[in-house]
MIKE-360088 format. One record per residue (C-alpha): residue number from 1; x, y, z. Coordinates in steps of 0.1 Angstrom, whole numbers, m for minus. Layout:
N
[NUM,[X,Y,Z]],
...
END
This chain:
181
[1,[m295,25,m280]],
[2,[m275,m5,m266]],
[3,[m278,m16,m232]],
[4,[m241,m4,m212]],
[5,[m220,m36,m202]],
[6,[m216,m46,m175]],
[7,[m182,m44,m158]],
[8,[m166,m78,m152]],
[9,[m142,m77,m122]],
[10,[m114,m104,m118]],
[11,[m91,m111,m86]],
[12,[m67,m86,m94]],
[13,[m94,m62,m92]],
[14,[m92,m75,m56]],
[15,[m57,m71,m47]],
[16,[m57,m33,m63]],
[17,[m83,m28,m40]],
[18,[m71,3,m15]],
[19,[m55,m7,17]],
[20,[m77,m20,44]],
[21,[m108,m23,22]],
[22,[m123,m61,18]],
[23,[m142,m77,m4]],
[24,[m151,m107,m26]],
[25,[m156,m119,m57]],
[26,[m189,m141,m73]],
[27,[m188,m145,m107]],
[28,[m172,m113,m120]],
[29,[m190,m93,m99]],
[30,[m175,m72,m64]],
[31,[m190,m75,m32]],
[32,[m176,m49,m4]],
[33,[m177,m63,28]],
[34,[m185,m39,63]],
[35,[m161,m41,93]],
[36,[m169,m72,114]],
[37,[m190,m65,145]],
[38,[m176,m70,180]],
[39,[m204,m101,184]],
[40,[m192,m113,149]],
[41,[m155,m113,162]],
[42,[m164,m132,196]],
[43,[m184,m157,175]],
[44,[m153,m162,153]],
[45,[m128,m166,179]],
[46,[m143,m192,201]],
[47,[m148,m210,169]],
[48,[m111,m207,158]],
[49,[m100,m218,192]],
[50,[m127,m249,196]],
[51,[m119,m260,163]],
[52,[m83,m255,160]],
[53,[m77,m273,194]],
[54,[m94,m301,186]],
[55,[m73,m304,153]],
[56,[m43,m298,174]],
[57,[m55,m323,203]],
[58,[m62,m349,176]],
[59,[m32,m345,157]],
[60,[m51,m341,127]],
[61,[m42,m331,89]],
[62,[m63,m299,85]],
[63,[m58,m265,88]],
[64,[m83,m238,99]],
[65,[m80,m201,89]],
[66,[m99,m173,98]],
[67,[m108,m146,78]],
[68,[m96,m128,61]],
[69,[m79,m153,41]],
[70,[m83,m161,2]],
[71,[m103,m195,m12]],
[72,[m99,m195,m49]],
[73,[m132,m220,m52]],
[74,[m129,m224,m90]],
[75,[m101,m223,m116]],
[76,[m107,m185,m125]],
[77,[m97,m154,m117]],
[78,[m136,m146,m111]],
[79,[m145,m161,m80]],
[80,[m125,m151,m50]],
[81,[m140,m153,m14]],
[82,[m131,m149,23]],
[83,[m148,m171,40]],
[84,[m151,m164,84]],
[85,[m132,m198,87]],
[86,[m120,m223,62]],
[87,[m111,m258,73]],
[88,[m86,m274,46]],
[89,[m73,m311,50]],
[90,[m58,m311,13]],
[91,[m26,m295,23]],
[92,[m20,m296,m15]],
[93,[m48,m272,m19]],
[94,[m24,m245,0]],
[95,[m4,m220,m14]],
[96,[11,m179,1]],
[97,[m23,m168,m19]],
[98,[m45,m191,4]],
[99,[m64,m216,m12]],
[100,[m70,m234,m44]],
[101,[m98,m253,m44]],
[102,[m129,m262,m19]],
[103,[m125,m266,20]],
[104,[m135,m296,34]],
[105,[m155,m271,58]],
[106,[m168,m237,59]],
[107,[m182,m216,83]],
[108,[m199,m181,77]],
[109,[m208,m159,107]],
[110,[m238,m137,91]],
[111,[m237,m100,91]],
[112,[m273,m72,87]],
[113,[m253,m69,54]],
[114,[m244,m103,44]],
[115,[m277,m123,46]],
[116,[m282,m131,12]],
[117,[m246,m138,1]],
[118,[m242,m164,30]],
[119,[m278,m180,27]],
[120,[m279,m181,m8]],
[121,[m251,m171,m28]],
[122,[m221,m187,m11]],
[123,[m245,m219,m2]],
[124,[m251,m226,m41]],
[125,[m209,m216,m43]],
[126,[m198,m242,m18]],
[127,[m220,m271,m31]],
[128,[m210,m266,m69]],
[129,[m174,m266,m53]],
[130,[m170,m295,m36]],
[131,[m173,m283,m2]],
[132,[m177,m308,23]],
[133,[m198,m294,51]],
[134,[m212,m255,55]],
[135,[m222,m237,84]],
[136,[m244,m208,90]],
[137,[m237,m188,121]],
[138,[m266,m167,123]],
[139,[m258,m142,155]],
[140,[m293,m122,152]],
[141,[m312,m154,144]],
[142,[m290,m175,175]],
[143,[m294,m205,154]],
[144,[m267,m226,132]],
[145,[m279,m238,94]],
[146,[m258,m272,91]],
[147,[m250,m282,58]],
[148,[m238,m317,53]],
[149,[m232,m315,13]],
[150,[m208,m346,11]],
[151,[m239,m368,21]],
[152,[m267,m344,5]],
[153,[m281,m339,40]],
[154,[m289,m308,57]],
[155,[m298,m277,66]],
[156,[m301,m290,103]],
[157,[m312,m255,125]],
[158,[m296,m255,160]],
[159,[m298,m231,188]],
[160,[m265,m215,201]],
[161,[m278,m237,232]],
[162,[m271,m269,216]],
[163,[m243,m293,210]],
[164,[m239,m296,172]],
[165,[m220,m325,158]],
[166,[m191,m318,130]],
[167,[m198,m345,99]],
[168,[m161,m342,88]],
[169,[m147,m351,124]],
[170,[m171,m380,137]],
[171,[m176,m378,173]],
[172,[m162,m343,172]],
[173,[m188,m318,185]],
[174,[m193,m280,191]],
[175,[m214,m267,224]],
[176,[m218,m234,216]],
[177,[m235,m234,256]],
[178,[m198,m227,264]],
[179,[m196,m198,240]],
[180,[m194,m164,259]],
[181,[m227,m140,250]],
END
């Protein structure tokens, strides 16, 4: 008896997707994402705003979005993800669908459910992409993975006590001290 095949899934899998349900796409294959937590959201906004100001404050070229919102990493209609926040100075890279192409930095805030995805998956995603620099935000573990791929350095583990330098904005830095618990 042959083996059943397996379903391939492609992004307009994802926009037929019912109304208010998320998810993403790796390779064909559907991932359902839970409801952010309250912790997650907190984490999320004080990086939108430290990050965005300094962009703002700075003048700079890049945009930051905050999930959801779509990265198309790959030319394919098999890879769609949603990363926490996306940092894109290629304005060329945007489009009304999101974005075509790698951010220059990502950030993923990890969920109970998401572990794996974000430590793994989406790690070996972003560097086969072109992504620039990749952050872990792990709110269980209180410690940031920094991924400096442009240079081939990293992970570099910091405490959410710590004052962790951004590689794509030299002499840019985050103190997540100041974040709120």
């Amino acid at each position: 008896m042959p083996l059943p095949k397996e379903q391939i899934y492609t992004v307009d899998d994802i926009y037929d997707l019912p109304d208010g349900q998320r998810a993403e796409l790796v390779d064909g294959q559907i991932y359902y994402m839970a409801p952010p937590s309250r912790r997650h959201q907190d984490i999320l906004s004080f990086l939108h705003l430290v990050i965005g100001n300094y962009i703002h404050e700075k003048k700079g070229n890049c945009k930051i979005y905050p999930a959801p919102f779509a990265v198309f990493l790959f030319e394919d209609d098999r890879n769609y993800l949603e990363p926490d926040l996306s940092v894109i100075c290629d304005k060329g890279k945007l489009n009304d669908k999101g974005c075509n192409g790698a951010p220059d930095w990502v950030i993923e805030i990890v969920s109970p459910g998401s572990k794996l995805m974000d430590y793994y998956t989406k790690l070996g995603l972003y560097r086969s992409a072109g992504v620039r620099e990749y952050w872990i935000v792990d709110p269980m573990r209180k410690n940031v993975l920094v991924y400096d791929m442009e240079h081939g350095e990293g992970p570099v583990t910091y405490s959410f006590s710590d004052v962790i330098p951004v590689t794509i904005y030299p002499g840019f830095s985050v103190d997540f001290g100041r974040m709120d618990s």
